[in-house]
Structures are given as structure tokens and as C-alpha cells.
N, C-alpha and C positions, 0 to 999 in steps of 0.2 A: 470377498471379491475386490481386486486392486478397482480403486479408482480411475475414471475415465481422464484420461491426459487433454486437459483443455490447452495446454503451452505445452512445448516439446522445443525446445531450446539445443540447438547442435553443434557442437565446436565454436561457440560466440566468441568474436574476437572483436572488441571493441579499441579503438586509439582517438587521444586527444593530442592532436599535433603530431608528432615524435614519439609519445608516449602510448604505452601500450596499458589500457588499465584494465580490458579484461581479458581473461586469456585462455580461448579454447575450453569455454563453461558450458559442460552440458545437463541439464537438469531438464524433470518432465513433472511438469504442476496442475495438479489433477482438478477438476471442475469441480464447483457445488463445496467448497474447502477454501478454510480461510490460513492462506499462505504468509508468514511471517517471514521478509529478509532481516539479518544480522549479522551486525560487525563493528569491528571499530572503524572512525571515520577513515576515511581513502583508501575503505576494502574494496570499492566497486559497485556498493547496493544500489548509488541512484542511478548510476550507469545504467545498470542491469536492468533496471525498471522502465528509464527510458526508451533503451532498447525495446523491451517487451511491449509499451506503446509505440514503437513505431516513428517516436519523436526525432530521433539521432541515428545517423548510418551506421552500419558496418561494417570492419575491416576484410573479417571472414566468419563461414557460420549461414547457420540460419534460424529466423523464430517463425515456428510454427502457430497457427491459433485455428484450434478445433480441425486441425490435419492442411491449413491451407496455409503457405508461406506468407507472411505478411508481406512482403515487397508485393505482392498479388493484388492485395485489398487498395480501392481507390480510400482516399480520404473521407468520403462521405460513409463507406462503409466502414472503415476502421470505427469512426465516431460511434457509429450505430450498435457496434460490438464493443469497445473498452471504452470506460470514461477515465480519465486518468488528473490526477491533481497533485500537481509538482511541488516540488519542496521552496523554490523561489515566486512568486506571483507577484504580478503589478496591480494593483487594485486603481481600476479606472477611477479618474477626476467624476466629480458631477451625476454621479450614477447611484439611484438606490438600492436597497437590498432587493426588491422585487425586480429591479433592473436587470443585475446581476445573476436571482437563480433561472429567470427566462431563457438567459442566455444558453441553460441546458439543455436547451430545448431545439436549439439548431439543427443538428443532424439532420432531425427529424420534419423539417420543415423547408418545401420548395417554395421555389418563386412567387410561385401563382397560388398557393395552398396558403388561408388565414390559421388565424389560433383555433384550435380544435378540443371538444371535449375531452382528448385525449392529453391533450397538452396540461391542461388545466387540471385535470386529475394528477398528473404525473408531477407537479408544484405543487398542487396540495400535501400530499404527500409526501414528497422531501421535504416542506417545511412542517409540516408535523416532525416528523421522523427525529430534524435537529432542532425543535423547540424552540424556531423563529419567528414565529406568528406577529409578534408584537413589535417584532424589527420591522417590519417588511416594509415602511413609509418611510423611515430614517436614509439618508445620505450614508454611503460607504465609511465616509472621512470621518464622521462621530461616534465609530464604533470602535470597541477595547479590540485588545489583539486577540482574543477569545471567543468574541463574540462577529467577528469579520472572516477567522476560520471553521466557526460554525454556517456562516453566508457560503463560504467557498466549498463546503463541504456539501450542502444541497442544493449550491447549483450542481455539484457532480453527480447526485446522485439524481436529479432532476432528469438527467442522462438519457433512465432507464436502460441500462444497457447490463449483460450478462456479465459482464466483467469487471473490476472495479481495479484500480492501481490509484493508491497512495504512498507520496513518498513525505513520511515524518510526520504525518495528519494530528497527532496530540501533541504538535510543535505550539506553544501557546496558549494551552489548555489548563488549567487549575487542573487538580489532580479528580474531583470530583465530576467537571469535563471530560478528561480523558477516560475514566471509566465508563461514563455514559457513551460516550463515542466508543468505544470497544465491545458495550453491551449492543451499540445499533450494528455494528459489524457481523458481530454474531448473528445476528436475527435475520442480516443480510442472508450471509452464508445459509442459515437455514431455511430459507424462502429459496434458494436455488440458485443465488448467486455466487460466481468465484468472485472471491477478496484477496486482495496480495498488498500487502503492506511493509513499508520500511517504519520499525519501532528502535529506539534503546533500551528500550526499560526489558530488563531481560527475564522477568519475574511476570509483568503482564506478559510477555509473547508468549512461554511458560502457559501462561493461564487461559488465554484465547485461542490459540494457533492452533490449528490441527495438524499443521507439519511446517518445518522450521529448515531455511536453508541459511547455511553459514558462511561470510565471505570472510576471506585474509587475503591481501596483494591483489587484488582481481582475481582470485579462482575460488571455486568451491572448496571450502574445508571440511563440511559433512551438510548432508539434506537428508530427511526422512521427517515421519510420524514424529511430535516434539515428546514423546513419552520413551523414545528410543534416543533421538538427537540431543536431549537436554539433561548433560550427562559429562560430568567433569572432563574426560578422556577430549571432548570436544571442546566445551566452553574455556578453559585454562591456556589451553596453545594461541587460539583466536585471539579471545580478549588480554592474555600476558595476565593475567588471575590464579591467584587459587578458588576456587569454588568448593562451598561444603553444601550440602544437600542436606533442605530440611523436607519437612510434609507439609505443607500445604494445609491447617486445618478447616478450611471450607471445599476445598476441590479432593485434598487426598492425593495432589500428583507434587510433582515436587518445584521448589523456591529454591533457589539460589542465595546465600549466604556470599558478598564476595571480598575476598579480602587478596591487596596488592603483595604482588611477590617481595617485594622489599621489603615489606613491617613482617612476612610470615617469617624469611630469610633471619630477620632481625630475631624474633620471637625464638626460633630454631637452639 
């Protein structure tokens, strides 16, 4: 059975100034599935992502979410359905880690309404989730670049919200980070959550992603299941690569080998 289309994306045309970076992309990204965008830098993916939160206009087009137009949703509802963590952040002066993952917790919280057992649960738990526990009394400003994106990573998920957009999230991450953040992604996704992330690493998206959309110039170059998309015919035009396909010997699905067209040309 095809998956349920949480985003439905129609003719998106995105412009910066003059320029037009995306162009008439339509793709439909199914719910409960953890969505990989990929490309080389100025294909369009943090556009795309932006768009998809709501954060930046559009030219023309529309982004659907769960069948209703997002220009629709007020801001306080948007929150309550996507938490979204961008690829730039200002990391507030004077503020500590517990400061910070609270802040997830807005949406959800009116004027007149105090902190809630709910509240508190939903922090516990993102700070389990990213293994901050021992941060959480530390000032922002004393923290590594690793361990301030693991802060920004549960205040989003503090969120609690259905939907999840990261753009570049293992940006700063050791490499034993980034895996454990791609192992809580997962477990996202399997608890019932959509995940849509922007990665480089073309070998984890490979490894995690349940379906992979590919950007070149602002449009789509292929999107489906990453056991169909991840697949020389695709990867080599996008990334300007040759791509050899190995197996994978913990998953059995396939890794990418990538070697630049000018050493293969050379080699030739």
C-alpha cells in the first residue's frame, strides 16, 4: 500500500530577488517516513525545506500539509504540526541549556496557561533522547559546536510535533554524533513521526532514509524509495560523479564508492 502523503508539494516556485532557485518542484512525501533531501550545494534543498516549513514566501505553487494548504495554518498552528531547525542559528547571549530546550515548548503554551505536566514530560524526553542531561545548567556560550547542536536539536524535538524538518543537523557533529543522531531519527520515524532532512553524506542517507529526493539547479532530479533512487543513472548527473556500487555488509543495501569524473577520465 502506497504511503499516506503527509506534504504534497505543487508546482513550487521559489525566487530570491531576481533569481529563481526553484522551479515548478512537485513531489509528495508520505507520513510516518524518514525523507532524505540531496544535492550539491545551490540545488535548492534548504529552499525547499524552508518552503516546506512555512518560513519563506512563494513565487507560485502550493505546499500542502496533511491535505490543507499551509498559507491556511496560523502560526501558532503551523508550530504545533512541524518543528523545523535551520541550517543558520543565533544561539542567544546569557541563556542556558534548559533555557533553550523550554523554549520548545511555546506553541504549546498560552498566556494565562503555566508549565504543565505535559510540558515537563515532553523536556524530559528530548533531553534523554539527545544525551543532555548533564548540560542542562551550563550557559550556551561554554558549549563545543557538538554539543550546542545537540541543545538545538532537543529544544526541537521538545516540540512534540508530527513533523520534523532539519536542514544539515550532523553539521558539527563527530562522526560517532552523527550516527547516534541518525539512529534517534530513526526511532523518530518509527514511533510515528515524519522526518525530512537535508544530509551530504550520501552513504548514511543510503543507510537511513526510507525515500530520497534529489535536487540539481532548483528542480527535481529523481525522488522515490532510496533502494530504487540510489542508483548510479541518478547519483552521477546530480553530483557530476562516477558512482560504483558496493553492498553494504551490515544493511545488504547498497554504499556508494565515489570517484570524480576527471581522475576516472584520467584513469580511462
Amino acid at each position: 500500500m502506497e504511503p499516506v502523503g503527509m506534504f504534497a508539494i505543487e508546482d513550487l516556485t521559489v525566487s530570491h530577488g531576481h533569481e529563481t532557485v526553484l522551479h515548478r518542484i512537485s513531489v509528495t512525501i508520505p507520513e510516518r517516513q524518514f525523507t532524505v533531501l540531496l544535492g550539491p550545494n545551490g540545488s535548492g534543498k534548504s529552499t525547499l525545506i524552508s518552503a516546506m516549513a512555512g518560513v519563506i514566501p512563494v513565487r507560485g505553487g502550493r505546499v500542502r500539509l496533511a491535505g490543507r494548504p499551509l498559507a491556511e495554518l496560523s502560526r501558532r498552528e503551523l508550530a504545533r504540526q512541524i518543528a523545523f531547525l535551520p541550517q543558520q542559528l543565533h544561539t542567544p547571549m546569557g541563556m542556558s541549556v534548559r533555557d533553550l530546550v523550554v523554549q520548545g515548548r511555546f506553541p504549546w503554551r498560552g498566556w494565562m496557561r503555566g508549565w504543565s505536566a505535559r510540558d515537563e514530560d515532553a523536556v524530559a524526553r528530548a533531553v534523554a533522547l539527545c544525551r543532555i542531561g548533564a548540560l542542562m545548567e551550563r550557559p550556551l556560550d561554554s558549549l563545543s559546536g557538538g554539543q550546542l547542536q545537540r541543545v538545538w536539536i532537543a529544544m526541537t524535538l521538545a516540540q512534540d510535533t508530527p513533523v520534523i524538518l532539519l536542514d544539515e543537523p550532523t553539521t558539527f557533529l563527530d562522526v560517532e554524533s552523527q550516527l547516534d543522531l541518525l539512529d534517534l531519527l530513526a526511532r523518530l520515524r518509527d514511533d510515528g513521526r515524519t522526518v525530512i532532512a537535508i544530509l551530504h553524506d550520501l552513504n548514511q542517507a543510503a543507510r537511513y532514509a526510507d525515500r530520497l529526493i534529489l535536487l540539481k539547479d532548483g528542480r527535481v532530479a529523481a525522488q522515490g524509495e532510496t533502494a530504487t533512487t540510489f542508483v548510479p543513472a541518478n547519483i552521477d548527473p546530480v553530483f557530476s560523479i562516477h558512482a560504483r556500487m558496493v553492498t553494504d555488509p551490515e544493511t545488504e543495501g547498497m554504499i556508494c564508492v565515489p570517484t570524480a569524473l576527471e581522475r576516472r577520465d584520467c584513469d580511462a
